[in-house]
Steps between C-alpha positions, in 0.01 A plus 500: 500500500818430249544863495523529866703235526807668235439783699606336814793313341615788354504671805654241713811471199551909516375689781736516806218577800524697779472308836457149337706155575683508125551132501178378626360742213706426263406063537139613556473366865315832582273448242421768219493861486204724642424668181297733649276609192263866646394647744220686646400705840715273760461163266750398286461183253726232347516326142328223707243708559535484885384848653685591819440781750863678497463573889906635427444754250737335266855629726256688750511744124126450345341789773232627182433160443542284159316638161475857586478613128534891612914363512480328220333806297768741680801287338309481188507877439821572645667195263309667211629829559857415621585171590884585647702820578750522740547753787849563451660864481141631593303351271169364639082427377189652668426231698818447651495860604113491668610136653829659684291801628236252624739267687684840617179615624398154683761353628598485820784681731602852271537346164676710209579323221447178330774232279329227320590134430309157440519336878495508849825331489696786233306782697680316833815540311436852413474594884827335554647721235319823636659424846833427432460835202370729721772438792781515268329852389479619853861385605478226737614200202531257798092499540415257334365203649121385494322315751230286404308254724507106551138388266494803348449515123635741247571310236749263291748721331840504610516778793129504525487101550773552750235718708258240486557315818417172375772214489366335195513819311880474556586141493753454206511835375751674680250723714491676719739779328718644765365821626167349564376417858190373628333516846230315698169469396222704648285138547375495824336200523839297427753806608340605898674376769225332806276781585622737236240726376501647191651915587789293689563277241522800228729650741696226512527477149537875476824488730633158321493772176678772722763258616568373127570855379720553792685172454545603101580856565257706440708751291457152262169399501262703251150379475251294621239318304206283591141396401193718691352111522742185451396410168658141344637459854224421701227754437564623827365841617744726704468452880340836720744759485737357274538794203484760795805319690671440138502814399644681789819305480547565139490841558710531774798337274400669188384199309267546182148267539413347169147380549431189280155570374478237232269312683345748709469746260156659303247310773595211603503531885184726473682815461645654209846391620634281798704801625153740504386220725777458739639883486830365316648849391768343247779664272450262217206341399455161268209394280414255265259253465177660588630790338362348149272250654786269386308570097873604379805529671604816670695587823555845699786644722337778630778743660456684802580908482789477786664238272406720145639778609828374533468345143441849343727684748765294351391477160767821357790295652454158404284539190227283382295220723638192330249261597251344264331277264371416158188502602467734830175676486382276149148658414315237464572390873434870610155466326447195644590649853265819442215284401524287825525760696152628409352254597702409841319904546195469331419201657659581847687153537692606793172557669365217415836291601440613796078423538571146307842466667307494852264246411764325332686503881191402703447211255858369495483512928148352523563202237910417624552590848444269684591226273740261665774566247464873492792657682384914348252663320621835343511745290367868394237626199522253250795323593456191707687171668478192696725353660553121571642351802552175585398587891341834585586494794875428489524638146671221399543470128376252264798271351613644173447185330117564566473752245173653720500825366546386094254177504195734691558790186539181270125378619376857523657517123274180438168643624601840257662697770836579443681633803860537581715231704749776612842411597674518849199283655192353409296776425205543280535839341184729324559844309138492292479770239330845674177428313394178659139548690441358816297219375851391348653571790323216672520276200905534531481436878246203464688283225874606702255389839448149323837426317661547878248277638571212213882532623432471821319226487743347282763590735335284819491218247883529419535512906316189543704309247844576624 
């Protein structure tokens, strides 16, 4: 217990965390650390020795699950072998070369080559580059702008936190760079107008995207990028006819699609990639996460051959692609990568996203429906939300101060469940690893089913005190 203990104190004196109230850490009025300790299937454990189901997937990452020692044997070797080259000036390893023939051959729209980094959020900055490069190499210097859309995610770099539509992504740092645009959000349970259905509300949103481009000049505007499924924002699946309505506009102006597959990507949704499922045919493609199972870092801008071909047509007059880093393509992450990938195949995880991912739906609809403070039920494969209203039927919202959304993952975090409060809302979010059985399935949905009903009922309490 001591030693747990100087672990958390060191921590608290020299780790700056992610996504944490510094002061409140810092004076210990959040308590100690998590020190989260192993792991194993869709369990991991803490140096308390409390087990929780990770109904999240770490950051919706963990799709093998936790202990897979096949990984853990592939970095072994490779780290034996070679532990670092870099891929500079053609230099590259044997796995990096099967891995970028593998995504080449998987991935969606007409995919050509691959660049390598250690995020969603460099890859995101990678696109931006690959834009703005490949305009400048086909003469139109002036194309340059990306559009992103409001509660879309693409990470918290510079330009590629600017894309992420969030507010508190940008609060106090300067963002959104200039250049960067955003557009509504394909929700249409909060965007439809009275009556709305779902194709009018995509075209709606379709011809909001059409009138931005016109507005901005389309001779300025040069790509597009957006989620399959709204990830951080909402876990929100596209409305009907969405991607079809989408895309036709950015090809009438000429507008590269960079499909944001970090999520999405290697199962998730119950195909191999959110664009297979919703016939997204994109120019640039990201990965990350589930691209190593989340075992090592490793991200993946996968270029399209219309936007390639420019690169090499190009290549005698400007010279070299100067774009990399130390550790693009690092072996040990392409092992890592290759070894996950087996079994995403071997074990057919997509598939059985999509078989688990439908009872996971039914489940979520049957147990939170028609709960008084459910406003929507969603999702796709293994990715899942509820929403929390204060009145259904109104969709009025609950007051801020409530903190619905946090204190219902809080008590599912107390029963061993650990589920996402998501921002914009109070929403309970899911993203289990791809290897969770239906049994678990129902043991996720049953302890979120009775950590909602605890704050409910403490919520009529609180109403009958005021």
């Amino acid at each position: 217990m001591n030693h747990i203990k100087t672990i958390a104190n060191l921590d608290r004196s020299s780790v700056l965390h992610p996504f944490t109230q510094l002061k409140e850490y810092a004076s210990g009025k959040i308590g100690d650390p998590t020190i989260v300790t192993g792991g194993k299937g869709i369990r991991i454990e803490d140096a308390q020795g409390h087990s929780y189901i990770d109904g999240f997937a770490g950051l919706y990452c963990v799709n093998i699950g936790y202990g897979r020692t096949e990984v853990a044997e592939a970095i072994a070797r490779q780290a034996y072998k070679l532990a670092y080259y870099h891929s500079y000036a053609a230099h590259t390893t044997e796995e990096l070369a099967i891995l970028s023939d593998r995504l080449v051959r998987m991935g969606p729209g007409k995919p050509s080559k691959v660049f390598y980094g250690l995020s969603g959020s460099d890859a995101n900055e990678t696109q931006a580059k690959l834009v703005w490069y490949y305009n400048n190499l086909r003469g139109q210097p002036k194309k340059k702008k990306i559009i992103s859309r409001e509660r879309g995610y693409h990470g918290c770099s510079v330009i590629s936190g600017s894309m992420t539509g969030m507010s508190f992504y940008h609060d106090h740092m300067d963002l959104p760079f200039p250049g960067i645009l955003h557009t509504g959000t394909p929700h249409h349970y909060w965007g439809a107008e009275p009556g709305e259905t779902e194709e009018a509300f995509s075209r709606r949103r379709a011809a909001e995207l059409e009138q931005l481009i016109l507005r901005e000049g389309p001779e300025t505007v040069g790509a597009f990028i957006a989620e399959p499924v709204l990830g951080t924002g909402g876990i929100t699946p596209p409305p009907a006819g969405y991607w079809h309505e989408v895309q036709a506009v950015l090809r009438r102006y000429d507008v590269l699609l960079i499909a944001d597959e970090v999520v999405c990507g290697f199962g998730r949704t119950g195909a191999d990639f959110g664009s297979t499922l919703y016939e997204i045919e994109p120019d640039l493609v990201t990965v990350a996460k589930g691209l190593t199972s989340g075992y090592v870092p490793l991200s993946g801008a996968i270029v399209g051959e219309k936007v390639y071909a420019v690169m090499e047509g190009a290549a005698e007059r400007v010279g070299a692609f100067s774009h990399g880093y130390t550790y693009s393509g690092h072996p040990i992450a392409a092992a890592a990568a290759n070894a996950v990938l087996d079994i995403v195949e071997k074990e057919q995880l997509s598939d059985r996203a999509r078989i688990v991912g439908s009872h996971f739906q039914k489940r979520l609809k049957e147990r939170f429906a028609q709960l008084e403070i459910v406003g929507e039920v969603r999702g796709v494969g293994l990715l899942g939300a509820v929403e929390f209203v204060a009145d259904r039927h109104t969709k009025q919202r609950f007051d801020p101060q409530l903190k619905v959304g946090a204190r219902i993952s809080k008590a599912a975090r107390d029963r061993g469940l650990i589920a996402r409060a998501m921002p914009h809302g109070d929403i309970l979010g899911f993203a289990p690893p791809l290897v969770v059985s239906e049994a678990e399935i129902d043991e996720i949905v049953d302890l979120a089913y009775r950590a909602t009903k605890q704050v409910m009922d403490e919520l009529a309490k609180e109403s009958t005190t005021v």
